[in-house]
N, C-alpha and C positions, 0 to 999 in steps of 0.2 A: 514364383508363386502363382498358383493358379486361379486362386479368389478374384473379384473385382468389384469394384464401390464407387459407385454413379454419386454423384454429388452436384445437386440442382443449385445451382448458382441463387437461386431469388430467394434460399435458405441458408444462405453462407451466414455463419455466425460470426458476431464484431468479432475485431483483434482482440480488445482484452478480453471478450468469451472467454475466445477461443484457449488464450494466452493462460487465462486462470485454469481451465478444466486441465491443459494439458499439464500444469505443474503438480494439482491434486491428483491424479490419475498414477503421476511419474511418482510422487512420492509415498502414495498407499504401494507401486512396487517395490520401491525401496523398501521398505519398510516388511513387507513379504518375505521379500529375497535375503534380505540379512538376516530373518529369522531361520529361513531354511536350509540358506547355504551354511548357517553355523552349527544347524543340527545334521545335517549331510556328511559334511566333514570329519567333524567328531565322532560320529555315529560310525562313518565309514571305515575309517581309520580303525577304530576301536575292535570293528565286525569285522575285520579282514573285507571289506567288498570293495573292489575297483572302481564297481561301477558306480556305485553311491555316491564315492567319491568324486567322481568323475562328474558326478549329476552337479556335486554342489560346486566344483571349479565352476560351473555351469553359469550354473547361480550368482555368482559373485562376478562372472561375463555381465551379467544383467545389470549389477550396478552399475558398473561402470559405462554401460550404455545409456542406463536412466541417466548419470550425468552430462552424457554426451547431449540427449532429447533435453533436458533441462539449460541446459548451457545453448544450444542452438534456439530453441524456442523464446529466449530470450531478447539472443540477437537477431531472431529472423522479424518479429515484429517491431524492429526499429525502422523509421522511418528512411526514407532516402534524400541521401547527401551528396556532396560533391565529388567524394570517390564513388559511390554507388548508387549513379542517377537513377538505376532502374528498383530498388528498394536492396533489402536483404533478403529473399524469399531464397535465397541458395543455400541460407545457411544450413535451411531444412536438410535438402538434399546432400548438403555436408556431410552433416548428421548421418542420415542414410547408410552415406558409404562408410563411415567410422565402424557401424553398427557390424556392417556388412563384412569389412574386414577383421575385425574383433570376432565374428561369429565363425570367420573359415579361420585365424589362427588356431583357434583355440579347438575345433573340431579335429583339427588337420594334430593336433596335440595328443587329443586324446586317441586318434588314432594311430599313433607311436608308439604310445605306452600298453596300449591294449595289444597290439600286434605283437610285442617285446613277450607276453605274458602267455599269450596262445601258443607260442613256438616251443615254452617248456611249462607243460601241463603240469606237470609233476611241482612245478614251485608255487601252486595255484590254492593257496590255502582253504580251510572251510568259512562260508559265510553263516556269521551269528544268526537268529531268526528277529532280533530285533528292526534288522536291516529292510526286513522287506516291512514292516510297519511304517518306517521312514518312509519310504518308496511311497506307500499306497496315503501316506498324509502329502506328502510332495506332488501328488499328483493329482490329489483332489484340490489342495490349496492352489496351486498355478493353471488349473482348467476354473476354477471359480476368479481368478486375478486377470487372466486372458478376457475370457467374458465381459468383466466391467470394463476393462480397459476397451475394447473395442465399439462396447456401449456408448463410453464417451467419446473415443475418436469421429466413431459416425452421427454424434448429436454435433460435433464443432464443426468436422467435415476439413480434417488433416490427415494426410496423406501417411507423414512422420509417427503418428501416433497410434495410427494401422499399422505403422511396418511393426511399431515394438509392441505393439498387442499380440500380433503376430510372431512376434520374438517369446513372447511366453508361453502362446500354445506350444511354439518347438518344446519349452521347457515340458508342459505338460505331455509330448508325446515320448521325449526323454525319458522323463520319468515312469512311463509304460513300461516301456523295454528295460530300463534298469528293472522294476518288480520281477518282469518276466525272468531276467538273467539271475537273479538272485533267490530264483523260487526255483529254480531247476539248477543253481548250484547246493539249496538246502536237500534237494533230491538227489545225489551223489553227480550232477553234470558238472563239476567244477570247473570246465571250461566256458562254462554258460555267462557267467559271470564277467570276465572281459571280453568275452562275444558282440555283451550287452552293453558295454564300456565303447567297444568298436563301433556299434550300429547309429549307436548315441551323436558320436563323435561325427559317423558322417552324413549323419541329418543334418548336426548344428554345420558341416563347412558346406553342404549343398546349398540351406537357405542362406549362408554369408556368401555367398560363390552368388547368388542371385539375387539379393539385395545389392551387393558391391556393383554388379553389372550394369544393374538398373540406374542407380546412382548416378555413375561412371557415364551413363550416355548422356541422362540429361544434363550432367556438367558440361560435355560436347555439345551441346544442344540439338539434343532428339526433339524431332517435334511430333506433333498430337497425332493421336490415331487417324485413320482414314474416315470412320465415321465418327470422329468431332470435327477433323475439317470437313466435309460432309454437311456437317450439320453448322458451320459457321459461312461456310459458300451460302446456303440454305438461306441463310438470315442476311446476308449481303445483298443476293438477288431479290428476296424480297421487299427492300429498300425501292419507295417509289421515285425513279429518275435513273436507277441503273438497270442499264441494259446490258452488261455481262462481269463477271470476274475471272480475272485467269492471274498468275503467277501468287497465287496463295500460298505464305512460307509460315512456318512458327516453330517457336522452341521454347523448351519449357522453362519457367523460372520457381522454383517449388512449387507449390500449389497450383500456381498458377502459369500462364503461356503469354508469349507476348507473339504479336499477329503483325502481318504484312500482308496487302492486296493492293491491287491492280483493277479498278472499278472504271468501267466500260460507260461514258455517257454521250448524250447528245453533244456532238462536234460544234453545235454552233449557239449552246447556252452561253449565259458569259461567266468569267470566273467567278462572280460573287456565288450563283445558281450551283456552280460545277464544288464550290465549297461548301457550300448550305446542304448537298446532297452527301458530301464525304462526312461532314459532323452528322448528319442523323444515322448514314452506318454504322459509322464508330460508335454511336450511344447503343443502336442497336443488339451488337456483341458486344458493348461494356453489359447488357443488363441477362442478355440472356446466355450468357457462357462464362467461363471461368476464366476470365480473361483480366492481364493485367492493364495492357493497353495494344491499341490498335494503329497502325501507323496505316495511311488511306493514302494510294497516289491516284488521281483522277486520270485516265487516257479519253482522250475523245474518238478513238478508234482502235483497234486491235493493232497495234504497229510491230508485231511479231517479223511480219514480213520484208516492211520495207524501212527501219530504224536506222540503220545509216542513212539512206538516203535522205530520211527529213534531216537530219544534222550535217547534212553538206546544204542546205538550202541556207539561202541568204535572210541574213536578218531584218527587222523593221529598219535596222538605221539605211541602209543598202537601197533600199524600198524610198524611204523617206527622200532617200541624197537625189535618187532617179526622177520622181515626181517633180521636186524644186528644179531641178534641170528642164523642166517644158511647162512650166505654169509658173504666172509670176508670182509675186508674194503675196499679192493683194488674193488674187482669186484662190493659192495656194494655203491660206487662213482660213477660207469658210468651208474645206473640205476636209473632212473626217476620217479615219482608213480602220477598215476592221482587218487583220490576215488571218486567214484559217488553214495552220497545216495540217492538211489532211490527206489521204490517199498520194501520201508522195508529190506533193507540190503545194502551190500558197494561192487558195482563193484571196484575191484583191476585193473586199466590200467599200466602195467609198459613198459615202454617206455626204450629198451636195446641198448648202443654205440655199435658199432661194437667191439669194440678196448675190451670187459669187457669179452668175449669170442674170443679162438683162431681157434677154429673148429665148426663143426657141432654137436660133439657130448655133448662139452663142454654147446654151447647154449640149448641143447634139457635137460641136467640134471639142468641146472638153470633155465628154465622152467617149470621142475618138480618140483623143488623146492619152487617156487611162487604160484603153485599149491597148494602144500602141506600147506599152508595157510592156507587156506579154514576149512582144520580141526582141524586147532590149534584157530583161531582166529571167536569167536561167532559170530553171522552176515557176516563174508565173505563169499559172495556166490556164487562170479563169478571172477575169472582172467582172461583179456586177456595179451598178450604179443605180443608186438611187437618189431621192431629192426630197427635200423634207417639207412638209408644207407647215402656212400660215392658218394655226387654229383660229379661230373667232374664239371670243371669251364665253365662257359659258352662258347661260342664263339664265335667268332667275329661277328657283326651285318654283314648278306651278303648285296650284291651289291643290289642297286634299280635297277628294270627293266623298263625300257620304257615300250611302248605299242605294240614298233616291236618284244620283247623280248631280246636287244641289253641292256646292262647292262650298269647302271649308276650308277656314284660316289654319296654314299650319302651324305645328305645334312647337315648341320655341325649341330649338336644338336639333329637331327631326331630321334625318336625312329625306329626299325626294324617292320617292319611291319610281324605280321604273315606266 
């Protein structure tokens, strides 16, 4: 199909909207299609016309598709459980391919029987003239049926209810070419007539041949176009604290896509910061895309290049056993350890109480010693060391000044102003 339908997520309509229009929409076709497919048939049969005929097998395709959308639509707004933690949005796409398939049998049909009829012209009867009155109301009633239906698909903003709005214009174009065929077989072209039967047939198995397709991938899981990932990088980079994204995946789950990224931040925040930063992206594309959910890994550096080798590096316990081996217990309690793997090896931060050294000299040979690290322990490549000081306690919030510079009592709760 060549159409396409932008659907701005901060207009998604509720589930049961959505859930409601899509059942009234299915059942005014119902309701259409059984009328027409039983004046089609009848009509057909009676008119000697193939293709009439053929319109209304058509037609009675549609029900059983309406069922298909009816029955899907059901279960796709049910909630998610423990067989299907990610919800039921597939069922749509189910739907889909049911449709999809239903639409290339039955094409792939009528193109047997029309082909069987062109080979001996001469058994090709005449068509009644009521026949094309059929035609020209069938074609106005399913170009007016198409119309609403697609009215309401794009007020809910379902994908499913496009494809079978879509499934009724085929009807209405069907029905074109049935009139045509059945106007130039009242004209002496009696071949015209399952010509018109044929043409029908492989409109209806082209768009089932490409509904099914489409379906079909996103059961595989196809993911988004280039410019909706595009446009979901877009909104990730502009998160304030990430500095890049890169292995951005997704695939679709009906309506909706479920996301994976790789967000780029400062190496030396701390995990609570490097979390606080993944939850505001993730809210970010929950609000502005059509997204079901967002799974965020935080990297503190692009590790494209060097990813084995940080997983052959030694862990904190490694680290920790190495330290207790040249500091005793006492002074080995008041020192702290931050590790940052980064660039292929493990910054050492060790963060020293005051209280864990008595002088200056004492701190400068425990320094040396965290040093010495480095060449006991493979991958340590850099120590820093720091020392934490003793704050004084604050002090009392001073007096508010007027405007004269006359000092005023402050105000009960106030914070101190700078």
């Amino acid at each position: 199909m060549t159409h396409s339908h932008s659907f701005d997520p901060r207009e998604e309509a509720p589930s049961a909207l959505r859930q409601a229009a899509a059942q009234r929409s299915t059942w005014v076709s119902v309701a259409v299609n059984v009328l027409l497919s039983s004046v089609q048939v009848v009509v057909g049969f009676w008119a000697n016309s193939q293709a009439l005929v053929a319109d209304g097998i058509h037609s009675l395709s549609d029900l059983v598709s309406d069922f298909v959308v009816l029955f899907a639509n059901r279960h796709s707004a049910a909630e998610a459980d423990a067989n299907h933690p990610y919800g039921h949005g597939r069922f749509e796409t189910a739907a889909s391919l049911v449709i999809g398939m239903l639409l290339l049998s039955v094409g792939a049909g009528m193109l047997w029987s029309a082909g069987h009829k062109i080979q001996d012209p001469s058994q090709i009867p005449a068509v009644h003239s009521i026949a094309l009155w059929v035609a020209g109301l069938a074609l106005v009633c399913k170009e007016l049926l198409f119309r609403y239906m697609l009215r309401v698909a794009e007020a809910v903003k379902s994908s499913m209810l496009v494809a079978n709005a879509w499934h009724a214009r085929s009807d209405a174009a069907s029905s074109l070419v049935v009139g045509i065929g059945v106007a130039g077989n009242l004209l002496g072209f009696s071949w015209l007539d399952p010509l018109a039967a044929a043409l029908v047939g492989f409109m209806i198995g082209h768009m089932g041949w490409k509904f099914s397709w489409s379906a079909l991938s996103d059961l595989m899981d196809r993911g988004l176009s280039e410019d909706e990932l595009d446009a979901i990088r877009a909104t990730l980079k502009a998160t304030p604290g990430v500095r890049g994204v890169h292995d951005l995946r997704t695939r679709r789950m009906g309506d909706l896509a479920m996301v994976d990224a790789h967000l780029l931040v400062d190496g030396y925040i701390s995990v609570s910061e490097g979390h606080y930063i993944a939850a505001i992206a993730r809210q970010h594309v929950l609000q502005a895309h059509r997204v079901l959910d967002v799974l965020v890994h935080i990297d503190p550096e692009d590790d494209s290049g060097h990813s084995a080798q940080m997983l052959a590096l030694p862990h904190r316990q490694r680290i920790e056993q190495a330290l207790s081996e040249v500091l005793d217990d006492t002074v080995r309690a008041q020192v702290s350890l931050k590790l940052h793997y980064l660039h292929g090896e493990i910054e050492l931060e060790a963060v020293l109480d005051p209280h864990a050294c008595q002088n200056q000299a004492e701190r400068e040979a425990l320094a040396y010693q965290l040093h010495a690290l480095t060449h006991q322990i493979a991958g340590l490549g850099r120590v820093r060391v720091h020392h934490t000081l003793d704050l004084p306690a604050l002090p009392s919030p001073p007096a508010a000044l007027d405007n004269a510079g006359a000092a005023q009592p402050a105000a009960a709760g106030a914070s101190p102003k700078p």
